[in-house]
C-alpha positions as CSV (number, residue, x, y, z in Angstrom):
1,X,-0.7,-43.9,-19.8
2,X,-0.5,-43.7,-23.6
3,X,3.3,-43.1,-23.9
4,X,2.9,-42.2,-28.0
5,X,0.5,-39.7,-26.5
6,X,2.7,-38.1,-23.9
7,X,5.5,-38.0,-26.4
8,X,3.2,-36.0,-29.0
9,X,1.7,-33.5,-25.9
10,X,5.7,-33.0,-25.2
11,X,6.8,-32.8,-28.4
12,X,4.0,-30.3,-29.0
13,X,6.2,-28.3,-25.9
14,X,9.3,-28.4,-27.8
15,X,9.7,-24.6,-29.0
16,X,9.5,-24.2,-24.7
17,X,11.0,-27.4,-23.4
18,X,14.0,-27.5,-26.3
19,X,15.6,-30.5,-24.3
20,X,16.2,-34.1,-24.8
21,X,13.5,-36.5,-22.8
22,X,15.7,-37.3,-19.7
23,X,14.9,-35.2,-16.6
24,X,18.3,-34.2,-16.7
25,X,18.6,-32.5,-20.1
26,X,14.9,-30.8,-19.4
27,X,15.8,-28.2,-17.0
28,X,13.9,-27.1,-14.2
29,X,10.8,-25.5,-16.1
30,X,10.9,-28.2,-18.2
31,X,10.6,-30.7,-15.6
32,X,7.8,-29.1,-13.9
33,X,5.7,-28.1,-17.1
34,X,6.5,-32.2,-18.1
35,X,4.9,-33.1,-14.5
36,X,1.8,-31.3,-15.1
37,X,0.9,-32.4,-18.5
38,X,2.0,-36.0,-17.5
39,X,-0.3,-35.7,-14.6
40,X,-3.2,-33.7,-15.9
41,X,-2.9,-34.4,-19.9
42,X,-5.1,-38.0,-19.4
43,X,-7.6,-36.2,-17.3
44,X,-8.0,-34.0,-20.0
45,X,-8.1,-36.0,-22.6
46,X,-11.0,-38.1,-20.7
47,X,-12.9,-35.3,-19.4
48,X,-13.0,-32.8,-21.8
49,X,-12.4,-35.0,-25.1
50,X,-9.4,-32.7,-25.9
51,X,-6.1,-34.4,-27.2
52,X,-3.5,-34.0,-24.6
53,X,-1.4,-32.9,-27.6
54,X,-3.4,-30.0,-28.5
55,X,-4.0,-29.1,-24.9
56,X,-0.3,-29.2,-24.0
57,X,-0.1,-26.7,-27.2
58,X,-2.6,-24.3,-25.9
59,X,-1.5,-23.8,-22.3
60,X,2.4,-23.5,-23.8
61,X,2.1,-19.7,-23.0
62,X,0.8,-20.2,-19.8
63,X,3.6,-22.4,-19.0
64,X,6.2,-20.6,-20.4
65,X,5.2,-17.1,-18.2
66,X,4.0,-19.2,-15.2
67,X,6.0,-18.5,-12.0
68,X,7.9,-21.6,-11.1
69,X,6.6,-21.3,-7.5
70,X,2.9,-21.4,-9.3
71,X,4.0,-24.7,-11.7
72,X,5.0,-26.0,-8.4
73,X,1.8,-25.9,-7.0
74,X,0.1,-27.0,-10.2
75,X,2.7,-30.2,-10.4
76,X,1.7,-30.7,-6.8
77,X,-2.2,-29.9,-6.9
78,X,-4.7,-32.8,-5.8
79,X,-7.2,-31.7,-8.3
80,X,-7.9,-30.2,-11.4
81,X,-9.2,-27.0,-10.4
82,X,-6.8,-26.8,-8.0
83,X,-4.1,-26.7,-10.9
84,X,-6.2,-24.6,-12.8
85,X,-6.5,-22.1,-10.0
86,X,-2.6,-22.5,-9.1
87,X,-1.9,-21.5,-13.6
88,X,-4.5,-19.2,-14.1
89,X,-5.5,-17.5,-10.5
90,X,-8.8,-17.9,-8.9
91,X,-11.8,-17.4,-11.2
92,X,-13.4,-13.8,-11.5
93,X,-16.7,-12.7,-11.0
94,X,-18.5,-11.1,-14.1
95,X,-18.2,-7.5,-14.1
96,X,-21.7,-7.6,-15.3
97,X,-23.2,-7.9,-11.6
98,X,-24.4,-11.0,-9.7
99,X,-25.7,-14.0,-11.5
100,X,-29.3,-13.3,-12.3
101,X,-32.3,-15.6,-11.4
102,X,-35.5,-15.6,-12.9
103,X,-38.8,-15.5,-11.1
104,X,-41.2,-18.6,-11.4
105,X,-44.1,-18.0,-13.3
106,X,-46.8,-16.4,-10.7
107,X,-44.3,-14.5,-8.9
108,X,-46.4,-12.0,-6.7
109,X,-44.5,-9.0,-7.1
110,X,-44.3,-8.7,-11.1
111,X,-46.6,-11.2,-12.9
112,X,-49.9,-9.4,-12.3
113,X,-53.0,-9.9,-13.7
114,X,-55.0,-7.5,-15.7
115,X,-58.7,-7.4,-15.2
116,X,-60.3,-4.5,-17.5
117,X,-63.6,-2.8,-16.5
118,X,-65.8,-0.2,-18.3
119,X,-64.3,3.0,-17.7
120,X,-66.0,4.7,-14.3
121,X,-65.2,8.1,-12.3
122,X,-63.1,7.5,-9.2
123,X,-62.9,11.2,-8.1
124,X,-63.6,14.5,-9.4
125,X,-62.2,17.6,-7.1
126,X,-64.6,19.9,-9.1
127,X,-67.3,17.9,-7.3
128,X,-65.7,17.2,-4.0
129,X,-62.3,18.7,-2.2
130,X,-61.8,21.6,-4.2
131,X,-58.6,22.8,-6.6
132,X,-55.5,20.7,-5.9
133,X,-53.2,24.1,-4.4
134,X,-49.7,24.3,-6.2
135,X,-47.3,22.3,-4.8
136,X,-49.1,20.4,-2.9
137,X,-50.3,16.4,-2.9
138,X,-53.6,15.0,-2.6
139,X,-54.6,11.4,-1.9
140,X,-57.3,9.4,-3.0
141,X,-59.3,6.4,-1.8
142,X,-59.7,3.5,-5.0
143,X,-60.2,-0.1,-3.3
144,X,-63.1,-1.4,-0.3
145,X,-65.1,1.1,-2.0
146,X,-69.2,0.8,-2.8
147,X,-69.5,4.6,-3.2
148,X,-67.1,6.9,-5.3
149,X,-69.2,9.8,-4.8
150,X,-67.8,11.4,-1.7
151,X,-64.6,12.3,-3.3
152,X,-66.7,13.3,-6.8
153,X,-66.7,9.7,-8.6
154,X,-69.5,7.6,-9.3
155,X,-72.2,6.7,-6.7
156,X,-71.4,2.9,-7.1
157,X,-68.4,0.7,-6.9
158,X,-67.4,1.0,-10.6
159,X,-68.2,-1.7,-12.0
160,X,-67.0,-4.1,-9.7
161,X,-63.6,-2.1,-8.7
162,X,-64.4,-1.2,-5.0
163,X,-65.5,-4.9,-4.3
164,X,-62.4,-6.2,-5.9
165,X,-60.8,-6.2,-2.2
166,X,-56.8,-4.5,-2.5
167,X,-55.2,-4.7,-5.9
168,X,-51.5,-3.9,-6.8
169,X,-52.2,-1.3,-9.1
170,X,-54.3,0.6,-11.4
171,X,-55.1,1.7,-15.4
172,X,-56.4,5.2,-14.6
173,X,-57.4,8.4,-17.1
174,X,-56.0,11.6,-15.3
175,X,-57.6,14.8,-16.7
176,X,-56.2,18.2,-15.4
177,X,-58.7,20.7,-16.3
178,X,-58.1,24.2,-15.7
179,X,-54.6,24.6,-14.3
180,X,-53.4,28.0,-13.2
181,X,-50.3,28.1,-14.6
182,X,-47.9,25.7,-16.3
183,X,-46.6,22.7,-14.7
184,X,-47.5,18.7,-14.1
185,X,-49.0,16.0,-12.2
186,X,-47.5,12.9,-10.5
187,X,-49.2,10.0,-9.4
188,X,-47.6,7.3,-7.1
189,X,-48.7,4.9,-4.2
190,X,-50.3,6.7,-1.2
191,X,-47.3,7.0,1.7
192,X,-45.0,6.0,-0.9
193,X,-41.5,8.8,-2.2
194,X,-43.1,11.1,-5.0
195,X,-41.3,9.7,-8.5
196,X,-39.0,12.7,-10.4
197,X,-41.7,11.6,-13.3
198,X,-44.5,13.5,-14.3
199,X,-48.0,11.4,-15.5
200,X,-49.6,14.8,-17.2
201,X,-48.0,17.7,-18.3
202,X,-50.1,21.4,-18.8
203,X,-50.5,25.0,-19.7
204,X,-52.5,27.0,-17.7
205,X,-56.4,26.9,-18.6
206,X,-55.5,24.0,-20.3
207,X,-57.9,20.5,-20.2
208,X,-55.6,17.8,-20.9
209,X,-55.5,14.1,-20.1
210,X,-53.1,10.6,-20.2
211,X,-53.6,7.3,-19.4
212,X,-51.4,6.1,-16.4
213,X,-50.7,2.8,-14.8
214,X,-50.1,3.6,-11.0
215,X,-49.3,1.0,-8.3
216,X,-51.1,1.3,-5.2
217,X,-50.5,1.3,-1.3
218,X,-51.7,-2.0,-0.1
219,X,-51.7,-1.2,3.4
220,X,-54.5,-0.7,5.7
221,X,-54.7,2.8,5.2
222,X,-57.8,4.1,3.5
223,X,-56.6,6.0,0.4
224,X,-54.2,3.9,-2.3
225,X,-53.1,7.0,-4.3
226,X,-51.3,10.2,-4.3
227,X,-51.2,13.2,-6.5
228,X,-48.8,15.7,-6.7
229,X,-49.8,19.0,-8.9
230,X,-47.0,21.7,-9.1
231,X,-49.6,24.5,-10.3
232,X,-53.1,24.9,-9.2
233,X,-55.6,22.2,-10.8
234,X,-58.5,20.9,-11.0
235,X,-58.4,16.5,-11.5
236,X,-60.3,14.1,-12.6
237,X,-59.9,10.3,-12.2
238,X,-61.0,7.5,-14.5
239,X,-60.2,3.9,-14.0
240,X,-60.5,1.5,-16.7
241,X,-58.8,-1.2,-15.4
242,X,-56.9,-3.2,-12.5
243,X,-54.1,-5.3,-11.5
244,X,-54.0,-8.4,-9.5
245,X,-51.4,-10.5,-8.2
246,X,-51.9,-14.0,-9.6
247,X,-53.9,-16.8,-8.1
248,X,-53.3,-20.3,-8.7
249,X,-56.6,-21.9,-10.0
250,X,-58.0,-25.5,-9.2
251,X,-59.0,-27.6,-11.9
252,X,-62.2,-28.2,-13.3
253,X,-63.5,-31.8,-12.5
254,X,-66.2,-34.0,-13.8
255,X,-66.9,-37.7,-13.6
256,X,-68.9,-39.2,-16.2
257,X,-70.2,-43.3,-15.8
258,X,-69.9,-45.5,-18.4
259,X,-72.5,-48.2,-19.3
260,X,-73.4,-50.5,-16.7
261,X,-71.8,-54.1,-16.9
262,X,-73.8,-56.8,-15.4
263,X,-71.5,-59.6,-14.1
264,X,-72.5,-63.4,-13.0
265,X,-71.3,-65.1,-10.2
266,X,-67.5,-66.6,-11.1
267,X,-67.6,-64.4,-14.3
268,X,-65.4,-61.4,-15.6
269,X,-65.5,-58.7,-17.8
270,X,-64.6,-55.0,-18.6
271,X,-66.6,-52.2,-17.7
272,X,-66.0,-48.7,-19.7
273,X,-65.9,-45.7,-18.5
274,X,-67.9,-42.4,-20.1
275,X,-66.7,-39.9,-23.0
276,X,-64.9,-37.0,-21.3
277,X,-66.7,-33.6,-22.6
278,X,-64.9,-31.8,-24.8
279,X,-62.1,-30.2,-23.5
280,X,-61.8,-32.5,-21.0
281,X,-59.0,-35.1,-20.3
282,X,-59.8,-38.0,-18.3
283,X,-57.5,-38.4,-15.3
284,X,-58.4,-41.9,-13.4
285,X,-61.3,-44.2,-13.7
286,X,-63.6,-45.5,-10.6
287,X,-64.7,-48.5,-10.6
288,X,-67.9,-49.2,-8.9
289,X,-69.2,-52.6,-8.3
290,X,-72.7,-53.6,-6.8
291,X,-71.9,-56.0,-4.5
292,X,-69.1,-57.4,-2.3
293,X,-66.7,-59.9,-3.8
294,X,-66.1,-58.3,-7.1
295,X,-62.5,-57.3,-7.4
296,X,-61.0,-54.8,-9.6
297,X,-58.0,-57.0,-12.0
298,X,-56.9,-54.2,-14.1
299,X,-57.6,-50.4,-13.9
300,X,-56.7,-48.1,-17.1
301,X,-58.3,-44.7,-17.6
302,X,-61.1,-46.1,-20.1
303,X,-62.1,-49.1,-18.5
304,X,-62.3,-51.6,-15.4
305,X,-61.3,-55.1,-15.7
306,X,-63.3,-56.8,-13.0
307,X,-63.9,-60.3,-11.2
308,X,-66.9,-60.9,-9.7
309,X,-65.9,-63.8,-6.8
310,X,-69.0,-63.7,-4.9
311,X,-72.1,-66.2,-5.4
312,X,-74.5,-63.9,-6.5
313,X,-74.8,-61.9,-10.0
314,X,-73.8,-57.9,-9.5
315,X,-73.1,-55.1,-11.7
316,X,-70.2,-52.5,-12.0
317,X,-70.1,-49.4,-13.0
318,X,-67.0,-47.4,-14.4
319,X,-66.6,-43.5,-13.9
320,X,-64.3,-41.3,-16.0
321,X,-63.2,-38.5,-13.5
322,X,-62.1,-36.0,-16.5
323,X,-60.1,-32.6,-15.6
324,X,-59.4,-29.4,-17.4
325,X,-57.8,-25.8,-16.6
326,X,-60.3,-23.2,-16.3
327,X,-60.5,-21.2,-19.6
328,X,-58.9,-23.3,-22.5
């Protein structure tokens, strides 16, 4: 060890240490706190690029308020954190909570996917079930649907909605019309604990509506969502819109050939490949010869370098195989 160095990290010690450099004149604080920066000072100074000088000057408090039972242990520890831990106590956890991880992209419970649709009529209780009573809920069937009608909704699947199979949730226009007296609605997954939110808020005789996005049972039951109406009311249900959970999608592949290379017996040559589309990137190339006894010397994503070892003439063909994901 640098001895210039340990000199300045002590010297930098002196307002605590106040003793000459022999053990003897240093004390028993002294001694210890000289142990640990002889023994830990270096690995400092290599590890953390920090001059053991100015190191030895910031942890001079610690050392001066240490225990002497805790710069024991530090003197004594077999590693760093050890000393660290022996100095400064174990490490706390953050009073902000648990360390927080993010989702990967795709994650099934949040990163849903929004598929809009024309707006269509799910269910209409003037048409079918009567009033909503006060303080009551009533549930309602919106995926595996082909027929909205029997609950006062369109005579069709909406536009594709009821053949969408089960979706996570829904973009639905809730119209109270006619309540009898003041109050509010609440919309939440079918079997699920009614929120302490309200969707729609109304007068009585009032026809008012609000644009909610409601997650949905995905069970096997047959209805997805519930209502809860505090006053009398008439509802009305309009989805524009769904939720899925995301799929991963395959790529889009096509091959394209290049222009045929005819190759004589003992000769050699390179066969390109085709133009990807636009859009596309090509991947790999395939080379294709005629015949047995051609080889393939070189492969690159544009052309073939091949050998044709056989007796006979032959030709090869080279295919660009040329990818893209779906939509860009």
């Amino acid at each position: 060890m640098n001895k210039l160095i340990l000199a300045a990290g002590l010297f930098a010690l002196a307002p605590l240490l106040s003793q000459p450099a022999d053990a003897a004149g240093r004390g028993a604080r002294g001694e210890l706190v000289y142990q640990v920066v002889k023994k830990w000072g270096p690995y400092v100074q290599e590890a953390y690029r920090e001059d053991m000088g100015t190191w030895a000057k910031e942890m001079g408090p610690v050392f001066a308020k240490a225990p002497m039972s805790a710069l024991q242990s530090a003197a004594d520890a077999s590693n760093f954190d050890a000393m660290n831990t022996a100095l400064l106590g174990p490490r706390v956890a953050s009073k902000a909570g648990p360390e927080v991880t993010p989702n990967a992209l795709g994650d099934a419970a949040t990163d849903l996917v929004f598929v809009p649709v024309a707006p269509c009529r799910l269910f209409d209780t003037r048409l079918a079930g009567g009033a909503i009573a006060a303080n009551t809920v009533r549930s309602f069937d919106v995926t595996a649907v082909s027929d909205y009608s029997f609950q006062g909704g369109s005579a069709s699947n909406c536009n594709g909605v009821g053949a969408a199979g089960s979706f996570a949730a829904a973009a639905i226009n809730l119209t109270v019309v006619t309540p009898s007296g003041a109050g509010y609605i609440t919309a939440f997954p079918f079997g699920g604990t009614q929120p302490l939110s309200s969707n729609v808020n109304y007068v009585a005789g009032a026809v008012v509506a609000n644009l909610a996005t409601v997650s949905l049972d995905q069970g096997a039951s047959a209805n997805e969502l519930s209502v809860y109406s505090f006053a009398q009311t008439h509802l009305i249900g309009d989805i524009v819109g769904y939720f899925i959970n995301p799929e991963a999608t395959a790529l889009q592949c096509v091959e394209v050939d290049g222009t045929v290379l005819n190759l004589a017996a003992g000769a050699a040559g390179n066969a390109f490949a085709g133009t990807c589309p636009a859009g596309y990137t090509a991947v790999e190339t395939q080379c294709r010869p005629s015949i047995f006894g051609m080889r393939v010397a070189g492969s690159w994503t544009s052309h073939c370098n091949m050998v044709n070892d056989s007796a006979s003439a032959g030709t090869v063909t080279a295919t660009a195989r040329c990818c893209r994901v779906p939509g860009r």
